[in-house]
KEVONU-885000 format. One record per residue: residue number from 1; chain; y, z, x of N, C-alpha, C, CB in turn. Coordinates in steps of 0.1 Angstrom, whole numbers, plus 5000, padded with zeros to 4 digits. Atoms other than C-alpha are relative to their C-alpha. Glycine has a CB too. Layout:
SITE kolmi milum  n.v  n.w  n.u ca.v ca.w ca.u  c.v  c.w  c.u cb.v cb.w cb.u
SITE   NUM     A    Y    Z    X    Y    Z    X    Y    Z    X    Y    Z    X
...
END
This chain:
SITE kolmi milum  n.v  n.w  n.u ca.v ca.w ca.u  c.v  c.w  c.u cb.v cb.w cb.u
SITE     1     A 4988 5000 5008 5000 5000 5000 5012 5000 5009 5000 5012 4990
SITE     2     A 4986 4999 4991 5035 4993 5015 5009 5010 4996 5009 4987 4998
SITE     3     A 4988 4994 5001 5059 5016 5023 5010 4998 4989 5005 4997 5010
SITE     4     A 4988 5003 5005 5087 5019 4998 5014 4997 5008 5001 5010 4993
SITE     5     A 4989 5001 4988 5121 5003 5019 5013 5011 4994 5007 4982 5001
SITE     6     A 4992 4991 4990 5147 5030 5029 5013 4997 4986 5003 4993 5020
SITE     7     A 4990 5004 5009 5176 5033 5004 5010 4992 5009 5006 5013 4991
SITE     8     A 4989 5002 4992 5206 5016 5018 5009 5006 5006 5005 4997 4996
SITE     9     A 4989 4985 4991 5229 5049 5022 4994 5006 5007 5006 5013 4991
SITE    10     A 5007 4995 4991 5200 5061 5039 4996 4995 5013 4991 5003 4995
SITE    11     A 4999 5011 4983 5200 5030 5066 5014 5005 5011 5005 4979 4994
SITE    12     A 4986 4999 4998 5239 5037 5068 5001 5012 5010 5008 5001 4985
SITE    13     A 5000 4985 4999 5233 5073 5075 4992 4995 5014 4992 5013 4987
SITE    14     A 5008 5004 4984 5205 5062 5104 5006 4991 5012 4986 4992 4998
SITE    15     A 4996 5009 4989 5228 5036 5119 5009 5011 5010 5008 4986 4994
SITE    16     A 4987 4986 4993 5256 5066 5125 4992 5010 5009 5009 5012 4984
SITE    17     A 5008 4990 4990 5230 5092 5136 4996 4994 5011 4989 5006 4993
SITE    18     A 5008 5005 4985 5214 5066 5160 5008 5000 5012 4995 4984 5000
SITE    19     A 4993 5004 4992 5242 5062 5175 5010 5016 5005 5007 4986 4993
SITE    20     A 4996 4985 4994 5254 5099 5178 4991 5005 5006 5005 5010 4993
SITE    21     A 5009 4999 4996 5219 5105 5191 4998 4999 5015 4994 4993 4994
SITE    22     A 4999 5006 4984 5224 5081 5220 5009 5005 5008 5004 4985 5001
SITE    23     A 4994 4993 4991 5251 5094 5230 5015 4993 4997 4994 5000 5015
SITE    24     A 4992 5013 5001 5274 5064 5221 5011 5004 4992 4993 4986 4993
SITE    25     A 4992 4992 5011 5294 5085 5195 4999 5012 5004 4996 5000 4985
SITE    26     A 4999 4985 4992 5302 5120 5211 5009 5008 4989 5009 4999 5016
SITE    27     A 4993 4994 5008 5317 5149 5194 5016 4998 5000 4997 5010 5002
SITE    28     A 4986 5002 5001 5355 5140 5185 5001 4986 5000 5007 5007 5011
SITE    29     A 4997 5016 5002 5351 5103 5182 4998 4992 4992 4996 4994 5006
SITE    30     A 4996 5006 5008 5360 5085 5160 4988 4988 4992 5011 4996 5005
SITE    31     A 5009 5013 5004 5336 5065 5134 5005 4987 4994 4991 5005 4989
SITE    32     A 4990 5013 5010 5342 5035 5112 5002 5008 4990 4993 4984 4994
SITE    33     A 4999 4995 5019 5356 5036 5079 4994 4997 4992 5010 4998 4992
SITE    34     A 5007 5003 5011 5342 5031 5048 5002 4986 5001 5005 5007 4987
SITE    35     A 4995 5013 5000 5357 4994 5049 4998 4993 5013 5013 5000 4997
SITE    36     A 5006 5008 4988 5345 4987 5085 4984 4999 5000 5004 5008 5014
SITE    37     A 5010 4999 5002 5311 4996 5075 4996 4991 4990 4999 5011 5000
SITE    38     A 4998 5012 5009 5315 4975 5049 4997 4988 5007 5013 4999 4995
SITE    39     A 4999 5013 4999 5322 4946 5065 4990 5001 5012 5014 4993 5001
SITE    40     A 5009 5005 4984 5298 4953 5099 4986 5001 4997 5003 5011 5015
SITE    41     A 5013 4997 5000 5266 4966 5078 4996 4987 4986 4997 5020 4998
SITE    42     A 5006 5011 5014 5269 4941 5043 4997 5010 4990 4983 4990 5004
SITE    43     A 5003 4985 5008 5268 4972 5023 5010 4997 4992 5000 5017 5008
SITE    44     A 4992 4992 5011 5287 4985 4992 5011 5005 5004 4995 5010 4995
SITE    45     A 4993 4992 4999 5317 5005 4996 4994 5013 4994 5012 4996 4996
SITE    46     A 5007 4987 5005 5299 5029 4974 4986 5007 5009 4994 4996 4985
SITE    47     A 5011 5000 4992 5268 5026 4997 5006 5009 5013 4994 4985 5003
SITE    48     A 4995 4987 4986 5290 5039 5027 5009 5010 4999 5007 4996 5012
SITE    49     A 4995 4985 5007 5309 5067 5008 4991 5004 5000 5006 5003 4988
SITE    50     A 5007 4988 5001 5278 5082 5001 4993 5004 5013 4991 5000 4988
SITE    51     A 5014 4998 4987 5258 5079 5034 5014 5007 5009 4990 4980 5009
SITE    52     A 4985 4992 4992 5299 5092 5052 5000 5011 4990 5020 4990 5001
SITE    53     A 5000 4987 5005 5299 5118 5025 4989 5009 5001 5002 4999 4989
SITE    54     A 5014 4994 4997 5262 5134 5030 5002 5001 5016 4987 4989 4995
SITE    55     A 4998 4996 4990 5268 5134 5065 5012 5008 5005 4998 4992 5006
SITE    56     A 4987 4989 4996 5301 5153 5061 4993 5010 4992 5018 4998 4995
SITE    57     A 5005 4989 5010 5285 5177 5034 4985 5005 5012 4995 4991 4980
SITE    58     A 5013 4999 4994 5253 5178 5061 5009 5011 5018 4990 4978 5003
SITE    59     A 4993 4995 4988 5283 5188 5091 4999 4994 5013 4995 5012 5002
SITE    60     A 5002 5010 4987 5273 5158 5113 5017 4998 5002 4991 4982 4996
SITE    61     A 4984 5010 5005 5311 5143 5101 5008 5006 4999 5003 4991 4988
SITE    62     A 4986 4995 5003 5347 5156 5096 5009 4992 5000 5004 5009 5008
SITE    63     A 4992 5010 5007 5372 5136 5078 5014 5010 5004 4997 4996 4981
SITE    64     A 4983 4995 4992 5411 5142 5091 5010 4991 4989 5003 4993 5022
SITE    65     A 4997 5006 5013 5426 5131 5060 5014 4991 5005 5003 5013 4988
SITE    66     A 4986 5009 4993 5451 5104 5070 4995 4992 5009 5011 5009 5009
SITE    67     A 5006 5004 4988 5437 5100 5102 4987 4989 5003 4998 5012 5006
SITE    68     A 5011 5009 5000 5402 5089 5100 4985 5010 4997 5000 4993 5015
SITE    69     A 5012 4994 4995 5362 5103 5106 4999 5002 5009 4992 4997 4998
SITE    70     A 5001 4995 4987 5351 5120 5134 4984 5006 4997 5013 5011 5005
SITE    71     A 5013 4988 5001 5315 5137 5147 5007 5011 5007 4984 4995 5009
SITE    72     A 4997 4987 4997 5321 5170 5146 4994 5009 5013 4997 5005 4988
SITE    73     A 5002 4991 4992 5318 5196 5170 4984 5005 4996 5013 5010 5000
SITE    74     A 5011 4996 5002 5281 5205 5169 5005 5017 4998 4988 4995 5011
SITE    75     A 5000 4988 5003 5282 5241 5152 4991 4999 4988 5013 5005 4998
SITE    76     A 5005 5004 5010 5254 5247 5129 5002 5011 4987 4986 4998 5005
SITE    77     A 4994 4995 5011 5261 5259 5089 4988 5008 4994 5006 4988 4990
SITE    78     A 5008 5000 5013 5246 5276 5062 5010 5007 4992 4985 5007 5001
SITE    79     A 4990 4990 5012 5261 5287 5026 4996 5013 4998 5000 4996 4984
SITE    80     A 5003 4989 4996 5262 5323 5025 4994 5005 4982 5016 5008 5008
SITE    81     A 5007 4994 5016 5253 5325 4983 4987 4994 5001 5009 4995 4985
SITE    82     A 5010 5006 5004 5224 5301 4988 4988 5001 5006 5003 4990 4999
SITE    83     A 5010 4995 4994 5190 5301 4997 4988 4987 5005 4994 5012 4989
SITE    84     A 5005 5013 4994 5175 5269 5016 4989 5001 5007 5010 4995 5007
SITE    85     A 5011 5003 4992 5147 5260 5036 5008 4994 5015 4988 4988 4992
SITE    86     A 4990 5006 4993 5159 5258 5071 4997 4990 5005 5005 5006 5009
SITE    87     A 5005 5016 4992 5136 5229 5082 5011 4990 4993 4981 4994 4996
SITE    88     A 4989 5010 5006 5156 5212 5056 5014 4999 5007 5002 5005 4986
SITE    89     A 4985 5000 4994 5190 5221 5066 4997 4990 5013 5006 5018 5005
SITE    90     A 5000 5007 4986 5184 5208 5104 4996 4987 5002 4994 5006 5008
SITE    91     A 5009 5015 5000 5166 5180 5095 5013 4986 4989 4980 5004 4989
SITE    92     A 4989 5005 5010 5196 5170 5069 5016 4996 5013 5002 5017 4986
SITE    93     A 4992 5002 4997 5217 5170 5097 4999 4992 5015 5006 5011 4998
SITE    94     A 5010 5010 4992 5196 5145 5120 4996 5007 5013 5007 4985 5002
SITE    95     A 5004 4993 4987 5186 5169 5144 4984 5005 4997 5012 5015 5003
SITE    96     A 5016 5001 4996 5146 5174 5154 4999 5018 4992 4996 4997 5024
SITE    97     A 5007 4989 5003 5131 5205 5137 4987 5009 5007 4996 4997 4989
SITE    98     A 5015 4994 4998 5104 5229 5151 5000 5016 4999 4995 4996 5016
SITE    99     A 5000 4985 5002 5095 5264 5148 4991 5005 5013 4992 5004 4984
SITE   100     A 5008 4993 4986 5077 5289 5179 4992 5013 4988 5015 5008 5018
SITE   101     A 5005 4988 5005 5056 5319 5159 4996 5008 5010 4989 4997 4992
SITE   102     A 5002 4994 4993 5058 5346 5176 4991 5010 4995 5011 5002 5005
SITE   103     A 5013 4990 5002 5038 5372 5156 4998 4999 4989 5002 5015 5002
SITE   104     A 5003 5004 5009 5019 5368 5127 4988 5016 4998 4995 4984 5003
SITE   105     A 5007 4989 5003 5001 5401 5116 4997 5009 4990 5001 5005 5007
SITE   106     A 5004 4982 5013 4993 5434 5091 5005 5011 5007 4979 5007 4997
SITE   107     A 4996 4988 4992 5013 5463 5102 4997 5011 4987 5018 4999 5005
SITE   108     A 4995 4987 5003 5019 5499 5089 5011 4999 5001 4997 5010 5007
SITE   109     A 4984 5000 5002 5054 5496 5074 5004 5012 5006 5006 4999 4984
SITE   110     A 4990 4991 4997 5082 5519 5087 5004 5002 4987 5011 4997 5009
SITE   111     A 4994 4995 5014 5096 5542 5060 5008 4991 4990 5010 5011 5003
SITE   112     A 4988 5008 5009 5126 5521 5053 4998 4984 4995 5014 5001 5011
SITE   113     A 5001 5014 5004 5111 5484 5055 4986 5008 4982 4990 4986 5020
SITE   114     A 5006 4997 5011 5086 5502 5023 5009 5000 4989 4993 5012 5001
SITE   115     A 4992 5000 5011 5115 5512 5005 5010 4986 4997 5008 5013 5002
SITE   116     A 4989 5009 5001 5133 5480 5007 4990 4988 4994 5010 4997 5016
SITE   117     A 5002 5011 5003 5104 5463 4997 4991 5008 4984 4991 4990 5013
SITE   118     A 5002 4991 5013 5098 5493 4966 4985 5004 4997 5006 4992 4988
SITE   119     A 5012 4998 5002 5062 5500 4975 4993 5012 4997 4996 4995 5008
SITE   120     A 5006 4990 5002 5041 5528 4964 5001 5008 5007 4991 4999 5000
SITE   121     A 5004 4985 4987 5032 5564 4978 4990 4990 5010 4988 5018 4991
SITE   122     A 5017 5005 4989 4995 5549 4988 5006 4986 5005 4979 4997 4988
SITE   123     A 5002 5013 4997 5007 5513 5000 5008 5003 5009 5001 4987 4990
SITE   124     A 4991 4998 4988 5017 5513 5034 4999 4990 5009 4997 5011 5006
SITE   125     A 4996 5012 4991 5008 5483 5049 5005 4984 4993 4987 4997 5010
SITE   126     A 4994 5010 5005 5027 5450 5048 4996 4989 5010 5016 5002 4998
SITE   127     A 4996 5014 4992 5026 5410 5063 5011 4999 5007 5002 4990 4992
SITE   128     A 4994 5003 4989 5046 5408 5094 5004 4984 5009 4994 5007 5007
SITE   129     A 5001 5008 4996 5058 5376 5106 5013 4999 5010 4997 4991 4990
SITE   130     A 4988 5007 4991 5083 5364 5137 5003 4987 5005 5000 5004 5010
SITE   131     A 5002 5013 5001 5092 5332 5139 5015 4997 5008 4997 4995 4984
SITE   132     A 4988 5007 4994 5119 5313 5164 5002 4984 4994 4996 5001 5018
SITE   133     A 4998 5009 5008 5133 5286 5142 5015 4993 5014 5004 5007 4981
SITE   134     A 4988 5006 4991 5150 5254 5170 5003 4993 4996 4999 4996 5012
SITE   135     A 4989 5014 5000 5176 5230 5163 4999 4994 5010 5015 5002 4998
SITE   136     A 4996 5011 4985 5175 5198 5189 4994 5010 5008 5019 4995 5005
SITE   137     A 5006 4995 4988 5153 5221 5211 5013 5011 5003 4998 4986 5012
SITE   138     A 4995 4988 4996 5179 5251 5208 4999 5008 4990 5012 5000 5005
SITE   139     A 5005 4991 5007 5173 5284 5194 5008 5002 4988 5000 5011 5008
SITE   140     A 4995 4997 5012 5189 5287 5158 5001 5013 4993 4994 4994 4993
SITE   141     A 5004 4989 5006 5173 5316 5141 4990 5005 5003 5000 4999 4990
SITE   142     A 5014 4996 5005 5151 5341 5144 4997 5007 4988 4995 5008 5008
SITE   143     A 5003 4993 5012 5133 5354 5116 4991 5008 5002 4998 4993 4990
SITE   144     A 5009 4986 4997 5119 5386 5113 5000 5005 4983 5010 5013 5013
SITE   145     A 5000 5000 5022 5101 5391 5073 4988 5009 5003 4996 4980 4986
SITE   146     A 5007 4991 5010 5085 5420 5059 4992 4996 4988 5009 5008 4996
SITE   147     A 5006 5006 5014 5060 5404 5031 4988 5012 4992 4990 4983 5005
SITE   148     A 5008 4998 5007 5044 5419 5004 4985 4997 4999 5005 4997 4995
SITE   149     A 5011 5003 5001 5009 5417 5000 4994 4995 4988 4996 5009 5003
SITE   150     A 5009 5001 5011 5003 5419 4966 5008 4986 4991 4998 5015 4991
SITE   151     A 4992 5010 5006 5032 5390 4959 4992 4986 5006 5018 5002 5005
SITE   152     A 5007 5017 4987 5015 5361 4988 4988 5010 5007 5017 4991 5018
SITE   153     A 5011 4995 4991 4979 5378 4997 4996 4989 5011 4988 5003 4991
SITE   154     A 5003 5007 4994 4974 5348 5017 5011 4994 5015 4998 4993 4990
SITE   155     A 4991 5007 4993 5002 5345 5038 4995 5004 5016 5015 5004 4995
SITE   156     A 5005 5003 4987 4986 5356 5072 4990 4987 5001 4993 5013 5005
SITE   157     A 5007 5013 4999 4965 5324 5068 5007 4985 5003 4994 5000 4986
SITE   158     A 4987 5006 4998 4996 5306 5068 5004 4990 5010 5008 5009 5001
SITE   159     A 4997 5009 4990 4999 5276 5091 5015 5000 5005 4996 4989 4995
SITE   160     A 4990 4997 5003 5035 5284 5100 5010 4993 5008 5001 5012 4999
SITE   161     A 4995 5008 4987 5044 5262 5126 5004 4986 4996 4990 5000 5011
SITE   162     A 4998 5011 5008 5040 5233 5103 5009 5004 4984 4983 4993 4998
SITE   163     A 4995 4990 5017 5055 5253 5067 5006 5011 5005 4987 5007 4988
SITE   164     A 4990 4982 4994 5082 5279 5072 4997 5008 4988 5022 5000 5003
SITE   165     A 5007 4985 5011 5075 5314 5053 5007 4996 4986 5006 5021 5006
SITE   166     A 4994 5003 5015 5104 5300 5027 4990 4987 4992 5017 4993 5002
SITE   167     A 5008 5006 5008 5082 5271 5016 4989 5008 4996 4997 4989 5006
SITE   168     A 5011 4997 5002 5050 5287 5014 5003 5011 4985 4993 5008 5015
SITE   169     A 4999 4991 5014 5066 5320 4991 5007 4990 4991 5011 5017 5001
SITE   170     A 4996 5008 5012 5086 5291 4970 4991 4997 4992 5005 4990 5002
SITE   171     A 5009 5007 5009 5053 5278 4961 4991 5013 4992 4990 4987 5009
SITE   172     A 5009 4991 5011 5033 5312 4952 5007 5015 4999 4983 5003 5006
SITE   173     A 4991 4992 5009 5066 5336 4943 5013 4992 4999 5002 5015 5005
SITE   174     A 4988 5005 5002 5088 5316 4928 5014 5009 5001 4998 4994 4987
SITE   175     A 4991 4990 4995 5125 5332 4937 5005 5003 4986 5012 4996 5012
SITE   176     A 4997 4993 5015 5137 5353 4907 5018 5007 5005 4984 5017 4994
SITE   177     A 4990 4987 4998 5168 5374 4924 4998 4998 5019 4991 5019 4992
SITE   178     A 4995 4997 4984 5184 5377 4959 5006 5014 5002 5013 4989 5005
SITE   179     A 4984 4989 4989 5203 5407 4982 5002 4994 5006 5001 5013 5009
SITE   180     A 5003 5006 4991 5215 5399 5009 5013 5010 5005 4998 4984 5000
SITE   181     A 4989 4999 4990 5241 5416 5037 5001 4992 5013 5000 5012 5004
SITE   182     A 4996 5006 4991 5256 5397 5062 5009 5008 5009 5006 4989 4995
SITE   183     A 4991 4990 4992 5272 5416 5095 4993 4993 5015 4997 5021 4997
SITE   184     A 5002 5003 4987 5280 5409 5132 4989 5008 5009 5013 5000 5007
SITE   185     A 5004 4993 4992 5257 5426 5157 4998 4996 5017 4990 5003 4995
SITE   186     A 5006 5007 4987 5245 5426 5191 4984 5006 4999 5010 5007 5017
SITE   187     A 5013 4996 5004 5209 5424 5190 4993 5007 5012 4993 4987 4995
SITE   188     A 5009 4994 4988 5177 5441 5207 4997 4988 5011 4984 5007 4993
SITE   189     A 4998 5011 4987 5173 5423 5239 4988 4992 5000 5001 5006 5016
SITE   190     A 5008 5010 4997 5143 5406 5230 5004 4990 4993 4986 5004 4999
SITE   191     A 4992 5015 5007 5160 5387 5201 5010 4993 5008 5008 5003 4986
SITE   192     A 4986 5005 4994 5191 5382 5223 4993 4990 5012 5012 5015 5006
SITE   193     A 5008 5010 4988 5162 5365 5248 4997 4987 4991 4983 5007 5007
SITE   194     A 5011 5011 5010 5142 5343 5218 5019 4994 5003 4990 5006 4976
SITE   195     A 4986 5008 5009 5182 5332 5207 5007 4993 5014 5013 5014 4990
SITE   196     A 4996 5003 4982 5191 5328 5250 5015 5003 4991 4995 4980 5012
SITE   197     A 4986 4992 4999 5226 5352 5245 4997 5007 5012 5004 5012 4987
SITE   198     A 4992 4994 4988 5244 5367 5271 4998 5013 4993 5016 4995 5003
SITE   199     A 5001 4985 5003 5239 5410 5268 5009 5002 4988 5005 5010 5012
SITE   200     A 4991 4998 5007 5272 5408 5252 5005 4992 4990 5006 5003 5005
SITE   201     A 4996 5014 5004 5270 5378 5233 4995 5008 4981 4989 4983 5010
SITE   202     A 5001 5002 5012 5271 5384 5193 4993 4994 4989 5006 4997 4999
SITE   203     A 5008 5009 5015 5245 5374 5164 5004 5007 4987 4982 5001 5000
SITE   204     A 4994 4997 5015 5254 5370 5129 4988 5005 4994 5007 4987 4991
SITE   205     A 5008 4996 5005 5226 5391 5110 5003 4997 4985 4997 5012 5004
SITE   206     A 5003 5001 5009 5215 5380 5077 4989 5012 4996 4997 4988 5000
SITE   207     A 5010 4989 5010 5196 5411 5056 4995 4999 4986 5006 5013 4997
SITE   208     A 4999 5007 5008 5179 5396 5031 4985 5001 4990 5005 4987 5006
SITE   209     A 5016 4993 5007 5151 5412 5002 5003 4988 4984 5000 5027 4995
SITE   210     A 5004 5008 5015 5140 5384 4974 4986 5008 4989 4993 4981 5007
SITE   211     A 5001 4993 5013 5127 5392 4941 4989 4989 4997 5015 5001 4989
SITE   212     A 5004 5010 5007 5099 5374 4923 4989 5007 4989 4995 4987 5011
SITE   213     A 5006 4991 5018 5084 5382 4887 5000 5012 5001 4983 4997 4993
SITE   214     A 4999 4985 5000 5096 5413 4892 4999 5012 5005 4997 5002 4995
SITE   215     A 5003 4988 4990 5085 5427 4923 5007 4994 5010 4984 5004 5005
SITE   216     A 4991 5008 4985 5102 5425 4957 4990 4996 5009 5012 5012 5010
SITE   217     A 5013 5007 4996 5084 5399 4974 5004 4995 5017 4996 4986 4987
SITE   218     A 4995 5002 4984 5101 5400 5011 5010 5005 5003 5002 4989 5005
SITE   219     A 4984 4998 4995 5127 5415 5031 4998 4998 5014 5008 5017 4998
SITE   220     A 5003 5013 4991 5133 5392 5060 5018 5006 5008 4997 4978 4989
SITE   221     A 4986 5000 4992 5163 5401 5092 5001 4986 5003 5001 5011 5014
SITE   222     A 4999 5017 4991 5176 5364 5101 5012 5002 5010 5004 4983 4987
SITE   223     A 4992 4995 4985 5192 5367 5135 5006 4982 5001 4985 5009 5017
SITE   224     A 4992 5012 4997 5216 5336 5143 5006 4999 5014 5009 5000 4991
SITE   225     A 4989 5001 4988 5238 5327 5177 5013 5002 4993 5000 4986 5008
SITE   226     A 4986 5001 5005 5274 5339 5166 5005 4990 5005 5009 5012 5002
SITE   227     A 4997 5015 4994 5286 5310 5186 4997 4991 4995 4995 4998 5010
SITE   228     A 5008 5013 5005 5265 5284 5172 4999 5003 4986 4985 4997 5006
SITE   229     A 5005 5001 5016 5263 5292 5136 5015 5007 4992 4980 5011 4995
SITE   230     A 4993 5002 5011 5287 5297 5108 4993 5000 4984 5005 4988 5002
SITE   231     A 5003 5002 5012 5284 5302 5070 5013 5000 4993 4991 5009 4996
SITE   232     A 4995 5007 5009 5305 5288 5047 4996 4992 4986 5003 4994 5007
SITE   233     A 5009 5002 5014 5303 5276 5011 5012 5002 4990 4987 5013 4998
SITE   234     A 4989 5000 5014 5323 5273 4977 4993 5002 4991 5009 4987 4997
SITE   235     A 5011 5000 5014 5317 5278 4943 5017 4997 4990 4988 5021 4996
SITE   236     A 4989 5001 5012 5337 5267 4910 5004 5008 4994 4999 4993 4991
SITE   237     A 4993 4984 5008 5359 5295 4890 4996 4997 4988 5019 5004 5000
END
């Protein structure tokens, strides 16, 4: 059976990335416009609005209103209300995805990861996972998740290197409810190694316990580079 062919905005989008890839387009330089693209690819005007708008909404692009498009300063995003898959994100923003698992196991919760995930007197152990999540071959996130047992019994089985822990609970606890705190730290020195920071170098901590049919079904620290990452995000009044 043949392949289905490539939408058009989605060619548009691969010609720009190929070429910020190579190297040929650097950060701060200038792309075509909507109307050069036009006339150099045979496309729509509508076809290269959306493939220049998806890559500004993705953070490849930055529009200087007047001025022109530009590739942006590599800094990577996420919205601070929303709750994404990060393979997605990175992969949305044509950069290579991979994950490193660092521990995968059955602990004996600590007092406080029990209460945050509202477990019994008698239930004391939980699903442990560590996971070094890279952008383009650099360190992004680590994640560090507390799982429930009786929400995903299956999740030490968990191929995780290919499926990150958010796909796997999407598919067997659907998300019902978020927390979440956000605060600067300096982390313990083995994260500040996985993330490669300087002693004194800053990560943005995500604290973050999801909900699903009614039980709390993970509470997950996501450790970031303060340098390299950003959250940002809107919403309508």
């Amino acid at each position: 059976m043949n392949a289905q062919p490539q939408p058009l905005y989605e060619q548009v989008k691969a010609y720009v990335l190929g070429r910020i890839r190579s190297g040929e387009w650097s950060p701060g330089a200038r792309v075509p416009s909507e109307h050069e693209l036009v006339r150099e690819l045979q496309v729509s005007r509508m076809t290269a609005n959306r493939a220049l708008s998806e890559l500004m909404r993705a953070g490849v692009l930055s529009r200087v209103a007047g001025v022109g498009t530009f590739v942006a300063d590599f800094k990577a995003a996420g919205h601070p209300l929303q709750i994404r898959n990060i393979a997605e994100e990175i992969r949305a923003r044509g950069h290579a995805y991979r994950a490193d698992v660092v521990t995968l196991e059955r602990i004996v919760a600590a007092e406080e990861t029990r209460e945050r995930l509202a477990l019994g007197r008698d239930e004391r152990e939980v699903f442990h996972s560590v996971l070094v999540h890279f952008e383009a071959d650099r360190p992004l996130q680590v994640e560090d998740r507390f799982v429930n047992p009786r929400v995903a019994p299956d999740y030490l089985n968990v191929p995780f290197a290919r499926m990150t822990p958010y796909e796997y609970l999407m598919e067997v606890a659907p998300l019902q409810r978020v927390e979440h705190t956000v605060r600067a730290v300096l982390p313990e020195p083995r994260v500040a190694a996985f993330l490669e920071l300087a002693a004194t170098e800053p990560a943005l901590l995500i604290e973050r316990v999801t909900f699903s049919r009614g039980e709390r079904a993970s509470f997950a620290l996501l450790y970031h580079p303060g340098t390299r990452f950003e959250l940002k995000g809107g919403f309508d009044a």
